[in-house]
Backbone as a printed PyTorch tensor [residue, N CA C, xyz], in Angstrom:
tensor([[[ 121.7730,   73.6010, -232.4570],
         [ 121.0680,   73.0370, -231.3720],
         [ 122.0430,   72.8780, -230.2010]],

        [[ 121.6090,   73.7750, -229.3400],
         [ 122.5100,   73.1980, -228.1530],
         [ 121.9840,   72.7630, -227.1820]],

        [[ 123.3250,   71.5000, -227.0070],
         [ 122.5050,   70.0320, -225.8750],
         [ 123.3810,   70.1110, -224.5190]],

        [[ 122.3470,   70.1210, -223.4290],
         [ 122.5170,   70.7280, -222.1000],
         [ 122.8830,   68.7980, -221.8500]],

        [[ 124.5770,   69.1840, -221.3290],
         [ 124.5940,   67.7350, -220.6890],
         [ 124.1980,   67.7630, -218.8770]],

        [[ 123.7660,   66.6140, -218.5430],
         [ 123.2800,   66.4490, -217.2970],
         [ 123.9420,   65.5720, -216.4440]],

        [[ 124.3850,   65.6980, -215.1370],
         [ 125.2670,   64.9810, -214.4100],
         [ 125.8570,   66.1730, -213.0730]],

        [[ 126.7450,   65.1730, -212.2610],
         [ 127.2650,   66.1370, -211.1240],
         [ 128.8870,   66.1040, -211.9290]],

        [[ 129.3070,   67.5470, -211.5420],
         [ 130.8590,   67.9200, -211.6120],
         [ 131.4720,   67.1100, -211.0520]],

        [[ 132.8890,   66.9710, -211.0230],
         [ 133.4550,   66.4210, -210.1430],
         [ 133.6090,   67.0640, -208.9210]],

        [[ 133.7860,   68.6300, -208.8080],
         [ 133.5770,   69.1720, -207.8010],
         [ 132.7650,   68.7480, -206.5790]],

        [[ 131.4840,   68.6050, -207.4770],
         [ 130.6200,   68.3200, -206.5110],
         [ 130.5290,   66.7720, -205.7290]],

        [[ 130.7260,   65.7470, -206.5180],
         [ 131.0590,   64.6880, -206.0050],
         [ 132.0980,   64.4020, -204.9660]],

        [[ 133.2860,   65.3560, -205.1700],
         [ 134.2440,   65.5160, -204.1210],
         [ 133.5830,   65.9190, -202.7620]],

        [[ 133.0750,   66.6500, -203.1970],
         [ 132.1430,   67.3680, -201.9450],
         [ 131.1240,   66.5360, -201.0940]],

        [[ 130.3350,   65.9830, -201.9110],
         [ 129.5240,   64.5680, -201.3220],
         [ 130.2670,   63.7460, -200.7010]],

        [[ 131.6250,   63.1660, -201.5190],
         [ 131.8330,   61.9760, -200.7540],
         [ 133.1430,   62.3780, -199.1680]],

        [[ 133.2020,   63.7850, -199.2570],
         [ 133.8810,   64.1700, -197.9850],
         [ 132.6350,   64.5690, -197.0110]],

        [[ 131.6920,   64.6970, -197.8180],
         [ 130.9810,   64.6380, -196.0990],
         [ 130.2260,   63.3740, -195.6050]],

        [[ 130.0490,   62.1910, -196.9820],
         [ 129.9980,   61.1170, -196.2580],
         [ 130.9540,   60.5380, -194.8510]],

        [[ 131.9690,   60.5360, -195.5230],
         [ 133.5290,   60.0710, -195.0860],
         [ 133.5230,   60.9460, -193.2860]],

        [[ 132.9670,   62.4580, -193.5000],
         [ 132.9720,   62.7760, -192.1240],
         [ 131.9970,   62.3990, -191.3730]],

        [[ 130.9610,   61.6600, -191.7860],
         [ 129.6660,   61.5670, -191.0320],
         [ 129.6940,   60.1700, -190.6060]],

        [[ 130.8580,   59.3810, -191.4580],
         [ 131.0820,   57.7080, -191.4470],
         [ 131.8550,   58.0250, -190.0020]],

        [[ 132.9480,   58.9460, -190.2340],
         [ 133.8280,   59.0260, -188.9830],
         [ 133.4480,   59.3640, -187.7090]],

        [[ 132.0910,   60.3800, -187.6750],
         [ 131.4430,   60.4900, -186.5840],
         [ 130.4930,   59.2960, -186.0500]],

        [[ 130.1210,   58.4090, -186.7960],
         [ 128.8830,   57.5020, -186.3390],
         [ 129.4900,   56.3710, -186.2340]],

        [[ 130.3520,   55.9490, -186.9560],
         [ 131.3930,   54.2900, -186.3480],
         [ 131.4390,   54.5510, -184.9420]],

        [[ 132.1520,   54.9610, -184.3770],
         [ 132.7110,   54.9230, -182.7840],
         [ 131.7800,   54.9480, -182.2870]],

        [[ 130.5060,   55.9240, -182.6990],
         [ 129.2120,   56.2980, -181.6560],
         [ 128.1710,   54.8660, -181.3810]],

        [[ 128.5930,   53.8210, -183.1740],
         [ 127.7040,   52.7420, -182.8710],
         [ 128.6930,   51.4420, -182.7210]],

        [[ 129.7140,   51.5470, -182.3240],
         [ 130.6260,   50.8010, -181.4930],
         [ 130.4550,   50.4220, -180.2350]],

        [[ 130.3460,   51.8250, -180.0520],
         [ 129.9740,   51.7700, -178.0820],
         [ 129.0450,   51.5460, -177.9880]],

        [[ 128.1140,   51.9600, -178.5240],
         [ 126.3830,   51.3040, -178.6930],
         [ 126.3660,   49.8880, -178.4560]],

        [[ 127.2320,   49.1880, -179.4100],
         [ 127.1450,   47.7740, -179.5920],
         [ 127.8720,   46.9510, -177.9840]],

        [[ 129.0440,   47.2040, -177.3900],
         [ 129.7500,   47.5650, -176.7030],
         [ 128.6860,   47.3820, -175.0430]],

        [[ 128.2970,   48.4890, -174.7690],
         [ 126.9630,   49.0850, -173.7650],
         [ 126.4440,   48.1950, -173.9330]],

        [[ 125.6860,   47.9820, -174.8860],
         [ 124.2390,   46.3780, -175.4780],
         [ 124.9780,   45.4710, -174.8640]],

        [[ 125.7590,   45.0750, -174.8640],
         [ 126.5710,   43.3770, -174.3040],
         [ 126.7990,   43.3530, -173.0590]],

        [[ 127.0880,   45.1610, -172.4300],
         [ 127.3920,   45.0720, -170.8410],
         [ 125.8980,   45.0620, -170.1290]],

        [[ 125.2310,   45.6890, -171.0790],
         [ 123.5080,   45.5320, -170.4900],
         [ 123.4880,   44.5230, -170.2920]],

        [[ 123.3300,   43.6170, -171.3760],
         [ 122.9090,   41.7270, -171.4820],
         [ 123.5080,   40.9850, -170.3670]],

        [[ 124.6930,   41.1770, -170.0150],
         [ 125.4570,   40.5230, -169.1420],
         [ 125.2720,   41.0390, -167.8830]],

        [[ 124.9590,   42.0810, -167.4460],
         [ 124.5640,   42.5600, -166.2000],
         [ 122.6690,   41.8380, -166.0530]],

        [[ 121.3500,   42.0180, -167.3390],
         [ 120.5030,   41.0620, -166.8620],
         [ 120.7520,   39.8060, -166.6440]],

        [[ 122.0370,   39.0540, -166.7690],
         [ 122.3050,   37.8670, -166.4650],
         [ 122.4610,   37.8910, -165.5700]],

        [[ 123.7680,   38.4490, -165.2690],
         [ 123.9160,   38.5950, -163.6640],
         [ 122.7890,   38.7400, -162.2960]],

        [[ 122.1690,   39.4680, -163.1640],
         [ 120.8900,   39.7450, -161.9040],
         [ 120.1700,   38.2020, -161.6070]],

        [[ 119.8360,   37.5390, -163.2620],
         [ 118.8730,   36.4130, -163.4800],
         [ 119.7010,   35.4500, -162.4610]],

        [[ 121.2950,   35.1760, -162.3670],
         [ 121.7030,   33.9760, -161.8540],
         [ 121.7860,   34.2900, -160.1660]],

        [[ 122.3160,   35.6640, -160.2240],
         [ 122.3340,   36.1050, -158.5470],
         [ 120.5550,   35.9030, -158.2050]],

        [[ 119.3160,   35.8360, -158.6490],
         [ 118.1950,   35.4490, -158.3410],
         [ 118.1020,   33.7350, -157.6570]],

        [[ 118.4500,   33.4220, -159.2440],
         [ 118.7840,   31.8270, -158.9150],
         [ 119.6950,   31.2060, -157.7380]],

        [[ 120.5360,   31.9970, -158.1100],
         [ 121.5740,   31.6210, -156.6370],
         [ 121.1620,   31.7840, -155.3040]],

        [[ 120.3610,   32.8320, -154.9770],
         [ 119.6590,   33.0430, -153.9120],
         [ 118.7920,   32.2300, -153.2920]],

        [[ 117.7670,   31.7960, -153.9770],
         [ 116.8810,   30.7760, -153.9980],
         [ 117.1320,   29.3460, -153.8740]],

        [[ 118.6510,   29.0910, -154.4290],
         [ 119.2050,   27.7990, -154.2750],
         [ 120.1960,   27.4930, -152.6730]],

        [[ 120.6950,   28.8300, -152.1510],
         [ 121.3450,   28.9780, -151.0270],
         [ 120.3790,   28.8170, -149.9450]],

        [[ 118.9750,   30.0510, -150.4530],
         [ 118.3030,   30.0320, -149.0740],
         [ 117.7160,   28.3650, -149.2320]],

        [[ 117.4180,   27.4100, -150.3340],
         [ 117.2740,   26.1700, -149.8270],
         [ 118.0920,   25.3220, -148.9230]],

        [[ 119.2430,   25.8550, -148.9500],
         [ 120.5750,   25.0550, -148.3280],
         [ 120.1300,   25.4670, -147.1350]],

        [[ 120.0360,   26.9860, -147.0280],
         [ 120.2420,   27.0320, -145.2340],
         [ 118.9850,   26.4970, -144.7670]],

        [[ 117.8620,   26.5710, -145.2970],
         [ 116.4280,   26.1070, -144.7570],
         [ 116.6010,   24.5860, -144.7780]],

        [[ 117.4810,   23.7170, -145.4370],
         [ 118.2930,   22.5450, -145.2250],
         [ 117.9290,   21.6460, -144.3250]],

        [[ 119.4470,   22.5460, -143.7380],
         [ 120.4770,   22.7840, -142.7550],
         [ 120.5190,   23.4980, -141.7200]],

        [[ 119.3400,   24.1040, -141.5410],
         [ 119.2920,   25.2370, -140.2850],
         [ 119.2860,   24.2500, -139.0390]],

        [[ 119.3530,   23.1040, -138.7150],
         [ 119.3800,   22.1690, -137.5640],
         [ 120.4570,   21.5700, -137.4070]],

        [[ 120.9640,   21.2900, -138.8880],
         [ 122.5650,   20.8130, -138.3290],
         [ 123.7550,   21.5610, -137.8840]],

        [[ 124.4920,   20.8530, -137.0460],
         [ 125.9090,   21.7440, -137.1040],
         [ 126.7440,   21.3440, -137.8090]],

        [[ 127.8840,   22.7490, -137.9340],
         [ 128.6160,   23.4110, -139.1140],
         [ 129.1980,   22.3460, -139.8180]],

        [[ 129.6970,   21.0210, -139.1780],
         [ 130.4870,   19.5540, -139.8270],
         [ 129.2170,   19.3330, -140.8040]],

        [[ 128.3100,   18.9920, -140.6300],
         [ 127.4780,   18.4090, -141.5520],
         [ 126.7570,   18.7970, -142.3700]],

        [[ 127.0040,   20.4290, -142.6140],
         [ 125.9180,   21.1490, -143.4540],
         [ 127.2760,   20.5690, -145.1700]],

        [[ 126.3510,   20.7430, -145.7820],
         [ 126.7200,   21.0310, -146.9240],
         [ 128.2530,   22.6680, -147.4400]],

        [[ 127.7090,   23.5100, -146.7880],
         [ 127.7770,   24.5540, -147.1170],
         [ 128.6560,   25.5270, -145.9980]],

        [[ 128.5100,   24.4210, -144.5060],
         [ 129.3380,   24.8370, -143.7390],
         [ 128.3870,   25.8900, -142.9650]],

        [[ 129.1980,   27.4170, -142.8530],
         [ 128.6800,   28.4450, -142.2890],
         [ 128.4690,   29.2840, -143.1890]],

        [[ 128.1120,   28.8650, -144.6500],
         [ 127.3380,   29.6250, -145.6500],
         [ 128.5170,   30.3000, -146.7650]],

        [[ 129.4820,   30.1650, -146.6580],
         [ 130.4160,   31.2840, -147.1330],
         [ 131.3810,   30.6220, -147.8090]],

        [[ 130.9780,   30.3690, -149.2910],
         [ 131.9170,   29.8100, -150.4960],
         [ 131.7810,   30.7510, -151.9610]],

        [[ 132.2340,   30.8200, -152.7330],
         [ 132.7280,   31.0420, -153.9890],
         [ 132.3980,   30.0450, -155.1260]],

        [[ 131.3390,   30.1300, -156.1040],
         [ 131.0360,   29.5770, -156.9670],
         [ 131.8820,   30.1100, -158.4160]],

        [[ 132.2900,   28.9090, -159.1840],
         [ 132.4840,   29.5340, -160.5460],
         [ 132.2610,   28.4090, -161.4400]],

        [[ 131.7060,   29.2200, -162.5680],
         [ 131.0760,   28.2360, -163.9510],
         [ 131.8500,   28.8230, -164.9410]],

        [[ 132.0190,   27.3970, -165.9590],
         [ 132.5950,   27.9690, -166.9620],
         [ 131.8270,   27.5640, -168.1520]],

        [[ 130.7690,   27.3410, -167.8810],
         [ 129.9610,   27.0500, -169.2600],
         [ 129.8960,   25.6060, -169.3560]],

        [[ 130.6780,   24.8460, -168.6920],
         [ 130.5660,   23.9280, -168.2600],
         [ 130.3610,   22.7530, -167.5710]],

        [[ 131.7170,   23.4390, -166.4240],
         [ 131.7540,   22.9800, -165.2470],
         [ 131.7070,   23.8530, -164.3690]],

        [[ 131.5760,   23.0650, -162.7600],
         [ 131.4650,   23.9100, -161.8420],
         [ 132.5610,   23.7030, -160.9850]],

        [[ 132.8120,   24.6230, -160.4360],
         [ 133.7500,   24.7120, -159.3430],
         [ 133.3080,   25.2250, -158.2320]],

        [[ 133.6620,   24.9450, -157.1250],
         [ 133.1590,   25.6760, -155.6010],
         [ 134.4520,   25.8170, -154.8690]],

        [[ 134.3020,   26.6050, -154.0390],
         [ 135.6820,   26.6280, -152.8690],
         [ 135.0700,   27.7720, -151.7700]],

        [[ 135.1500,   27.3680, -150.4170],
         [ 134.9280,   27.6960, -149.6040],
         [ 135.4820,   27.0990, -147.9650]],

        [[ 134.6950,   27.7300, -146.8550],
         [ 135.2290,   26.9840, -145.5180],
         [ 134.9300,   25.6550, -145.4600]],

        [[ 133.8390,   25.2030, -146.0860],
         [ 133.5110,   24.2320, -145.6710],
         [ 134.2460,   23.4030, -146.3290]],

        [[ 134.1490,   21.4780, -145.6810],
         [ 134.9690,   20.7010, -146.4840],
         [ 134.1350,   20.1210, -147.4570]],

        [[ 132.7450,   19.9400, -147.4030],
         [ 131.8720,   19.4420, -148.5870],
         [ 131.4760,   20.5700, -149.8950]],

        [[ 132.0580,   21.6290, -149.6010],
         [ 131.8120,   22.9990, -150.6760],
         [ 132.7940,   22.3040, -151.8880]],

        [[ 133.7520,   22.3460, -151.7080],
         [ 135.0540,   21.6610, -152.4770],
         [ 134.8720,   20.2850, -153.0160]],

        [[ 133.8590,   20.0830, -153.0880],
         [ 133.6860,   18.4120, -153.5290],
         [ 133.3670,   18.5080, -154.8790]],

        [[ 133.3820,   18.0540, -155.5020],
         [ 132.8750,   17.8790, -157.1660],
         [ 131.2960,   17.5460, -156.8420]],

        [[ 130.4630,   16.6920, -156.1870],
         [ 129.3370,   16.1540, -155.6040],
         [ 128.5890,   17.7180, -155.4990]],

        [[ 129.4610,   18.5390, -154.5600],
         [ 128.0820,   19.8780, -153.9460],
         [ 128.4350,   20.8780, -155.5900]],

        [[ 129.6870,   20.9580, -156.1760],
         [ 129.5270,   21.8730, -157.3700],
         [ 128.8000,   21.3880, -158.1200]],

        [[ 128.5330,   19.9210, -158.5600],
         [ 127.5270,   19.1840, -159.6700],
         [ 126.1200,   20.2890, -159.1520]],

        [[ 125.6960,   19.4550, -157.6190],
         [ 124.5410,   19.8610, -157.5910],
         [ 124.2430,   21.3950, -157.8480]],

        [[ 124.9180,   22.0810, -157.1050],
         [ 124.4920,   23.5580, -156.9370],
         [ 124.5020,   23.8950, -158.2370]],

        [[ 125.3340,   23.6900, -159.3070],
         [ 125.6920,   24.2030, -160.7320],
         [ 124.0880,   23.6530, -161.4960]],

        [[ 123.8600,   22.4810, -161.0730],
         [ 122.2900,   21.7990, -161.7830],
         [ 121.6120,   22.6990, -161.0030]],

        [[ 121.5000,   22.9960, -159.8020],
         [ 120.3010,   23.9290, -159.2180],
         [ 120.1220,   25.1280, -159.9120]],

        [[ 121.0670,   25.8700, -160.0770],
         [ 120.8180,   27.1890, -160.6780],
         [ 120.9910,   27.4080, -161.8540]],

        [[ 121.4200,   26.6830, -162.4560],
         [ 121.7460,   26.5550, -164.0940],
         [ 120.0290,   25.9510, -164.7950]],

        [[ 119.2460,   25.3520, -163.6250],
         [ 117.7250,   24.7660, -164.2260],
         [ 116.8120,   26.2680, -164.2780]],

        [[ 117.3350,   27.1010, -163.2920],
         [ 116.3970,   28.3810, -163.5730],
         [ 117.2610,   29.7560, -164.1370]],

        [[ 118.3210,   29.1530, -164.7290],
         [ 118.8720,   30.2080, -165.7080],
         [ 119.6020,   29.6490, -166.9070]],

        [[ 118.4470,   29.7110, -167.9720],
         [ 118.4950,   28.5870, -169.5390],
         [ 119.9700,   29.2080, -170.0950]],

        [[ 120.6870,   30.3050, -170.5060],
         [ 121.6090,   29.9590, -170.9930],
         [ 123.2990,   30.2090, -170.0370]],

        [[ 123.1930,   28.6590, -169.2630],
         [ 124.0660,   28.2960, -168.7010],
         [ 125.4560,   27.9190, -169.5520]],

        [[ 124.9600,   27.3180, -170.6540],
         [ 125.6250,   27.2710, -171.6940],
         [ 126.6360,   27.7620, -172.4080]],

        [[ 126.2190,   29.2010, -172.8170],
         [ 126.9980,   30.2550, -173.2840],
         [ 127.7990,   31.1220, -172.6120]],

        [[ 127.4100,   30.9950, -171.2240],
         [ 127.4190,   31.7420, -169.9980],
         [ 128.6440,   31.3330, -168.9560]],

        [[ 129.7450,   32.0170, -168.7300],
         [ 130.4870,   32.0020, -167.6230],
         [ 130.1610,   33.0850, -166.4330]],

        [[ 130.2040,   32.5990, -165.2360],
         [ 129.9330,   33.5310, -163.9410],
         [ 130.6560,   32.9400, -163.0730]],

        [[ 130.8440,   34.1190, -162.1060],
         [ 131.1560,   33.6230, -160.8250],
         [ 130.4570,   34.1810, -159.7020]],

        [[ 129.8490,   33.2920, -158.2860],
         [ 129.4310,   33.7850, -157.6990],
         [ 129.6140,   33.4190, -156.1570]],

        [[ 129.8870,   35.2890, -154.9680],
         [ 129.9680,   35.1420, -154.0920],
         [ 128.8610,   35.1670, -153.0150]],

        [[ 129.1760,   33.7780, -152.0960],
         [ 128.2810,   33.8540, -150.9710],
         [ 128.9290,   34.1030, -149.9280]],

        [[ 128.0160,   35.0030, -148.5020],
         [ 128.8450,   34.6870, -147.6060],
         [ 127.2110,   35.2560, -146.7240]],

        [[ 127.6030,   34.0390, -145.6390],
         [ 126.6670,   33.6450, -144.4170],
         [ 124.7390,   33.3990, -145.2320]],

        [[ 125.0650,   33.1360, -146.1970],
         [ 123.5770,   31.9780, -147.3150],
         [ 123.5180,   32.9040, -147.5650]],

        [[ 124.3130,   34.5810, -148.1220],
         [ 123.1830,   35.4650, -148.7190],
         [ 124.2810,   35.7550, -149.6180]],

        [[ 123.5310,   35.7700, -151.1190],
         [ 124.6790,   35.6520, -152.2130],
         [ 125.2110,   37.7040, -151.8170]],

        [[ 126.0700,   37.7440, -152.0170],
         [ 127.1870,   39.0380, -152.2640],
         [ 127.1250,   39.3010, -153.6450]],

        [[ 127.0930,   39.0420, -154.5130],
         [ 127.7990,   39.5180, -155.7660],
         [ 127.6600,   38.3540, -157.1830]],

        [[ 127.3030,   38.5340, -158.2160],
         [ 127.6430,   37.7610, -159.4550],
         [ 128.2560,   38.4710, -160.3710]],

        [[ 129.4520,   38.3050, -161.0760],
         [ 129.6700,   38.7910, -162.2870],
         [ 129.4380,   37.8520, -163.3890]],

        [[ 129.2660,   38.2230, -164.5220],
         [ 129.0930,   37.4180, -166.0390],
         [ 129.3820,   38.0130, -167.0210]],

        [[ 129.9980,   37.0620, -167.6310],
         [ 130.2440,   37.2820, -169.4970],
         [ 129.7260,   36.3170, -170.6580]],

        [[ 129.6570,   36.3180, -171.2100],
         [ 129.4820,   35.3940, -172.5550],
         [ 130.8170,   34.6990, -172.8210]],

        [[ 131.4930,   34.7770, -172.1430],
         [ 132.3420,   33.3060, -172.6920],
         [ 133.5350,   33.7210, -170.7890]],

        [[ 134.7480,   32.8980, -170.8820],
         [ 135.4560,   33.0570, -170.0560],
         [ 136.5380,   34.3200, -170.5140]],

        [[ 136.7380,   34.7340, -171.2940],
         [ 137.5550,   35.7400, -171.3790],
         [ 137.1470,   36.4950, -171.9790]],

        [[ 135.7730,   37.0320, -172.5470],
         [ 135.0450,   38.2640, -172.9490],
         [ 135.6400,   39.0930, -172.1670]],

        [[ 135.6290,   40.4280, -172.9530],
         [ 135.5920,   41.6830, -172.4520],
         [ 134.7100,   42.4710, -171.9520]],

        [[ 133.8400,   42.4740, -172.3370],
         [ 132.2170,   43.1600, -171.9470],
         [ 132.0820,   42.1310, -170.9640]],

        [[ 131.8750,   42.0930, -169.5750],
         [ 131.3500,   41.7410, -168.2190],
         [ 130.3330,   42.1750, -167.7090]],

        [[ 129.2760,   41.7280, -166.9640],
         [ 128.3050,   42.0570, -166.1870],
         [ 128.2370,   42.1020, -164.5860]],

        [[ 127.5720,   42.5580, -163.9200],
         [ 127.6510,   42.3210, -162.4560],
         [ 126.4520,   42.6030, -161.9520]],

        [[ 125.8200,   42.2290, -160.8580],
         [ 124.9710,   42.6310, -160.0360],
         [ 125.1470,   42.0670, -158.3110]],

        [[ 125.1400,   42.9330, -157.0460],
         [ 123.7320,   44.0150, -157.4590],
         [ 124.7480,   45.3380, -158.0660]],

        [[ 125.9690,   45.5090, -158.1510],
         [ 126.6940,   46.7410, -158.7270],
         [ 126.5100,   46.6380, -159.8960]],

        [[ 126.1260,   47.1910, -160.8350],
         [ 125.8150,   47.5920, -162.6620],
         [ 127.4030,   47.8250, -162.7830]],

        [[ 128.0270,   47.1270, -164.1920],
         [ 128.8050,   47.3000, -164.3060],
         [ 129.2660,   48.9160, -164.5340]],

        [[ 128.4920,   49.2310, -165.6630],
         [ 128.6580,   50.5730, -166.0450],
         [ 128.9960,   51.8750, -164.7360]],

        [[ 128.7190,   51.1610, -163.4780],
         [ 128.6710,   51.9610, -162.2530],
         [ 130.1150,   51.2610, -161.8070]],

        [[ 130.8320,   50.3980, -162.2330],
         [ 131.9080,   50.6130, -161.7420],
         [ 133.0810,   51.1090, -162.6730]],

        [[ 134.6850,   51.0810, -162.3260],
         [ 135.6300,   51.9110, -163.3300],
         [ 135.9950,   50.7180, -164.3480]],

        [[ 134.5940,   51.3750, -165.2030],
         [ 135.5830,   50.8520, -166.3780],
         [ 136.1380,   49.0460, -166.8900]],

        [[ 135.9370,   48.3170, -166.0520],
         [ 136.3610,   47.1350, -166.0010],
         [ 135.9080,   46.2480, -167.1650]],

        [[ 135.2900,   46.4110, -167.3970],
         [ 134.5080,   45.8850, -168.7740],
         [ 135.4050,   46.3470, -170.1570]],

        [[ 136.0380,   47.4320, -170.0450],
         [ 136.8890,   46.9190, -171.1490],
         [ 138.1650,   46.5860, -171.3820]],

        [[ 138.7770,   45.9230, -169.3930],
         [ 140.1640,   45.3340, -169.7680],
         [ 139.4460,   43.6860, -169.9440]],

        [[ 140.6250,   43.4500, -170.2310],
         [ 140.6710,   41.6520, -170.6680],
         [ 141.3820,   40.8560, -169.8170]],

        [[ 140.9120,   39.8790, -169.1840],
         [ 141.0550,   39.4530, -167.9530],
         [ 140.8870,   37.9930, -167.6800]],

        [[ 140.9940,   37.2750, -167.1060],
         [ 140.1470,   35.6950, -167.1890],
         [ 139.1100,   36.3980, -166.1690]],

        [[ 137.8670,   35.4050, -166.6190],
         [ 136.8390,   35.4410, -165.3480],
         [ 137.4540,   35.0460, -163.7120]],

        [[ 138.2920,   33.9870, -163.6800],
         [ 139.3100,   33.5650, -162.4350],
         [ 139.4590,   34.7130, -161.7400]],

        [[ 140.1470,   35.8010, -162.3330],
         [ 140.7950,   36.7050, -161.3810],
         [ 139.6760,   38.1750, -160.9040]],

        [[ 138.9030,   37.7200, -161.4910],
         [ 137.3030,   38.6760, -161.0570],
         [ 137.7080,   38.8950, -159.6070]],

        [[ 137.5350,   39.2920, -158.6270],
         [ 137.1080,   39.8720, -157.6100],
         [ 135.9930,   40.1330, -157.0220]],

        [[ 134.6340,   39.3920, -156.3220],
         [ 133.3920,   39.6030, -156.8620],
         [ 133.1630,   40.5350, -155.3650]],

        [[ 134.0260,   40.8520, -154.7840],
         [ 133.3350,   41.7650, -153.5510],
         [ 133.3780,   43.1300, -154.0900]],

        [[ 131.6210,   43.6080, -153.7350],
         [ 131.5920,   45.1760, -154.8400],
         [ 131.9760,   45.9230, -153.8850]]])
């Protein structure tokens, strides 16, 4: 009686598990950057969501203030520098009430009420003459994956994957 044994060679198993191994090596990196892209997406709809908010909270300032002069506005002649760190706020600009802890509280509560995760969220954002310029964002203060609007990150060089503090951002596109 002869009994037919059943199974793969080793040959053949060699063979299987080298073209796993090449197909592992082709698709890691491909769903790296995938993952990578996904975070610069997310952070660029942020960007858009807070540069919205920010807008809406500035043009309240100047609709204000459109009667006072430049000593007594809040905001001056429109043209300061916001930054959040998930926390706190910071402002700096011409004016002398931009720099106050008082106008960063508020402005940081203004736009942080119509963009829910303020939280998780570091940005910085430029105004100049009440019309916001620029937001960038990340998910924390020293993420790598960054966002921006109105420039898409992906439309600028590359910046998203050095490592940087949010501080030294540059927000003029």
């Amino acid at each position: 009686m002869n009994k037919k044994l059943k199974g793969f060679t080793l040959m053949e198993l060699i063979v299987v598990l080298a073209i796993i191994g090449i197909l592992t090596a082709i698709f890691i990196p491909s769903w790296m950057n995938w993952i990578a892209m996904s975070k610069v997406r997310k952070q660029n709809n942020n960007a858009r969501v807070i540069f919205n908010a920010a807008q809406t909270v500035v043009q309240d300032y100047k609709f204000r203030e459109r009667k006072l002069d430049d000593s007594s506005k809040s905001v001056g002649n429109g043209n300061f520098y916001f930054y959040w760190d998930g926390h706190n706020g910071v402002a700096s600009g011409d004016a002398t009430n931009v720099g106050s802890a008082e106008f960063a509280t508020s402005f940081a509560n203004q736009v942080n009420r119509m963009y829910g995760d303020a939280p998780e969220t570091a940005y910085r954002i430029y105004v100049n003459n009440y019309m916001v310029q620029s937001v960038v964002a990340a998910s924390g203060n020293t993420n790598r994956n960054k966002g921006s609007y109105p420039t898409k990150q992906k439309e600028r060089n590359s910046v998203s994957v050095q490592n940087f503090d949010m501080n030294s951002i540059v927000l003029n596109p």
